[in-house]
C-alpha positions, -999 to 999 in steps of 0.1 A, spaced: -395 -18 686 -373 -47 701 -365 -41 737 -328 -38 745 -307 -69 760 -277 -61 781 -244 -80 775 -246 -96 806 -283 -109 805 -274 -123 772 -242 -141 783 -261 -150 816 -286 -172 790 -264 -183 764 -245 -203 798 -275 -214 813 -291 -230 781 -252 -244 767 -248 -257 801 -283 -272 802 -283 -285 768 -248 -300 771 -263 -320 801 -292 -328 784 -283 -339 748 -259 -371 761 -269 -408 757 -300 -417 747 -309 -384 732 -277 -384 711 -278 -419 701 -316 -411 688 -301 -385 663 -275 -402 651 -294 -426 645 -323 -408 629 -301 -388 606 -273 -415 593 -241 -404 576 -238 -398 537 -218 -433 534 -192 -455 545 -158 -454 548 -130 -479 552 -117 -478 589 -96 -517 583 -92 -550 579 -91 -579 603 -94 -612 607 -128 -632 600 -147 -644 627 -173 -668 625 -208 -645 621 -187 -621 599 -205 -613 565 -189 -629 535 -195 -600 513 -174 -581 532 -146 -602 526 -113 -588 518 -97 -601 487 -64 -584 486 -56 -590 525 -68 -628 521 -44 -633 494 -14 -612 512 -15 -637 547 -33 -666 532 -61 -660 563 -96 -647 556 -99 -608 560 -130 -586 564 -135 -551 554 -143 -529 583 -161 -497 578 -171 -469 597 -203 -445 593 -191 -414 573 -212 -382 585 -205 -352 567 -239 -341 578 -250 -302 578 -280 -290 599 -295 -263 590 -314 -245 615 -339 -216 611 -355 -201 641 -382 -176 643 -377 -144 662 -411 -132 649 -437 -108 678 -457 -141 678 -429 -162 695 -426 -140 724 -461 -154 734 -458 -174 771 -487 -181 790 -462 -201 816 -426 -199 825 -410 -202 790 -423 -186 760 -424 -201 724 -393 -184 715 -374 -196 748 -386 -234 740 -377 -232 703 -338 -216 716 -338 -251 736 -349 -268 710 -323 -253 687 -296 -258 710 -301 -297 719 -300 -307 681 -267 -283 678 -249 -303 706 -266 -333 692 -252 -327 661 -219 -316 675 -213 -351 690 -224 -370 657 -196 -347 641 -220 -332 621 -218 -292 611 -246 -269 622 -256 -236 605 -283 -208 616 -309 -189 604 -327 -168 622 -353 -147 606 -387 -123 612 -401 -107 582 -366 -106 570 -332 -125 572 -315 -111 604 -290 -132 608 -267 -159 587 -240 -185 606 -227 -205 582 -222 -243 587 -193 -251 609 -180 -273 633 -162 -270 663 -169 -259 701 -165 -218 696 -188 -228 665 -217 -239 687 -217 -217 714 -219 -191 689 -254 -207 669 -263 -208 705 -260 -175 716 -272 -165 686 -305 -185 694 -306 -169 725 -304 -128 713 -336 -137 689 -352 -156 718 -348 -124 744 -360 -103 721 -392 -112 694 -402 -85 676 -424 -77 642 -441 -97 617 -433 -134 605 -427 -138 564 -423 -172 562 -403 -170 522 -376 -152 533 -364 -185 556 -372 -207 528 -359 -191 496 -325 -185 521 -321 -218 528 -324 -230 494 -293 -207 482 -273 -213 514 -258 -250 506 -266 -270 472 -255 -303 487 -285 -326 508 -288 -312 542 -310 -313 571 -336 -283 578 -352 -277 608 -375 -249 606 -388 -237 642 -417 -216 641 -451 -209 651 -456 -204 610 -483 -177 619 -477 -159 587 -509 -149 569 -494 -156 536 -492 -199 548 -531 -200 541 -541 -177 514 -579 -168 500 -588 -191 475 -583 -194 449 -547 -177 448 -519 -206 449 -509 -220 479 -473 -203 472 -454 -205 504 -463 -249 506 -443 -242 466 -421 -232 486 -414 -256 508 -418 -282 488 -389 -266 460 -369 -270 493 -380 -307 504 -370 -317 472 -335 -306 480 -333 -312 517 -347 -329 544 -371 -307 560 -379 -306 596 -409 -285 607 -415 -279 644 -441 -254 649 -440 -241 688 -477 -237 701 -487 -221 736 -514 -243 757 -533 -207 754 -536 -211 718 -555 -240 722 -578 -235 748 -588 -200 769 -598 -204 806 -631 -193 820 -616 -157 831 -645 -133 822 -636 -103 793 -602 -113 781 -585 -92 757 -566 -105 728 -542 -86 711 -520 -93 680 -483 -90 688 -476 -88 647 -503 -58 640 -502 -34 663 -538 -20 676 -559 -51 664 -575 -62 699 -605 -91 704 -627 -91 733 -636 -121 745 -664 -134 771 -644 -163 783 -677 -170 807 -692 -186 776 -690 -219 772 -701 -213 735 -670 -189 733 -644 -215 749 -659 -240 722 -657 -223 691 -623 -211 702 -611 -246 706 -625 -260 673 -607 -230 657 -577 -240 673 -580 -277 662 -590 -268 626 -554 -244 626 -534 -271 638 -549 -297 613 -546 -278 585 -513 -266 593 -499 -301 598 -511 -306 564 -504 -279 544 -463 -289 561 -466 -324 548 -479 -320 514 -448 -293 512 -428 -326 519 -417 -317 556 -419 -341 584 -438 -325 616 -432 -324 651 -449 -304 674 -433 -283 703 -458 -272 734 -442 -242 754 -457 -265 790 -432 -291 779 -399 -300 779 -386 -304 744 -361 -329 748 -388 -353 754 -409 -340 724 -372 -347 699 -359 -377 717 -393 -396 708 -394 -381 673 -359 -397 668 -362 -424 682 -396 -433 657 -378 -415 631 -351 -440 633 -374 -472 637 -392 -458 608 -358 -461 584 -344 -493 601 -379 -508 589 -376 -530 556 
């Protein structure tokens, strides 16, 4: 059962996160994504004269002849981009061992790609899902466009509730747009189906990758530092925010516990990051201790190197 969110609280987050993301998502951090996600093409913005440097292919013929001077062609970056963003509102998200809780750092992170976005004059859409589709925001541009993926963001980050079902996502992006788009899925992807019992098919990295061939997929799991190492605390109970009445016991004061824990943790995250990549997604990883502006910025930024790379 989802706890209730008044009007007010809701409105009271929406403006604190548009307001901070707003701040946040200005020069360096918006020239990153526009540079990491170019336009679809070019189009013509004019002609003027040729100065020396200019490129002779750009040459244009018709305004040469016209003044009997030498004309370039200048052309702007078209964008027509749409951003597709799917955010888990999942039990598991609502996980914090600090100040913010996976599903508060993925609404950030959601929200400084939407203003991002919104600057490049790209369009931004929304999905935010659990074990099923529970809500749709089809792309759009426009100010009253973004606070309203925003506050959207928000409602699912205020109140995680039931299991993950990774497909559902997935399968909904695929039908929502048939042109080339960009996907970023934000997730902890702990959804028992993403690793199944062999020898059964790996169906959900099908999946993804029936998507990646259409889209440019984006994953950003969210992790907790707790999921990666436990403290020494004595008897620490876990429990299992997605299946009610499963609770672990365990002896923190071991240091054998605290190992085996860790290497668990490591051999989740690596296989994770690969079963995402051979599904055709690019990974970046989101830590609820840290900012994630820093976290995307880089990932732009290397993104963007990557592509301006012969």
């Amino acid at each position: 059962m989802q706890a209730a969110v008044s009007a007010e609280d809701l409105a009271r987050a929406t403006r604190l996160l548009v307001v901070r993301s707003r701040r946040e998502a200005t020069g360096l951090f918006a020239g990153n994504y526009a540079s990491a996600f170019r336009g679809g093409g070019l189009e013509f913005e004019e002609s003027r004269p040729y100065a020396p440097g200019d490129d002779v292919a750009a040459l244009d013929a018709s305004a040469t002849a016209r003044t009997g001077e030498p004309y370039v062609k200048r052309f702007r970056e078209e964008r027509n981009q749409t951003v597709l963003l799917a955010l888990d509102g999942s039990g598991s998200m609502g996980m914090s061992s600090g100040p913010r809780s996976k599903a508060s750092t993925a609404a950030h992170a959601l929200a400084l790609v939407a203003v991002a976005a919104a600057r490049a004059g790209d369009r931004t859409g929304l999905l935010a899902f659990g074990e099923d589709l529970r809500q749709q925001i089809a792309p759009g541009r426009g100010g009253a466009h973004g606070l309203r993926v925003i506050r959207s963001a928000v409602a699912q980050a205020l109140r995680p509730g039931g299991p993950t079902a990774l497909r559902t996502p997935l399968r909904a992006l695929r039908a929502t747009t048939r042109s080339r788009s960009i996907v970023l899925l934000l997730s902890d992807f702990r959804d028992p189906e993403l690793f199944p019992a062999e020898p059964e098919p790996a169906r959900l990295r099908a999946e993804l990758a029936e998507l990646s061939r259409r889209h440019d997929v984006i994953a950003a799991p969210v992790i907790d530092p707790l999921e990666e190492e436990i403290p020494q605390v004595g008897a620490l109970r876990i429990t299992d925010p997605e299946q009610p009445g499963s609770v672990r016991l365990l002896h923190t004061r071991r240091a054998a516990v605290r190992r085996r824990y860790r290497e668990a943790a490591l051999r989740w995250r690596s296989r994770l990051e690969g079963e995402l990549r051979r599904g055709g997604a690019e990974v970046v990883w989101l830590r609820t201790d840290r900012s994630p502006i820093h976290t995307l910025g880089r990932f732009f930024y290397e993104r963007a190197a990557r592509r301006a790379t012969p």
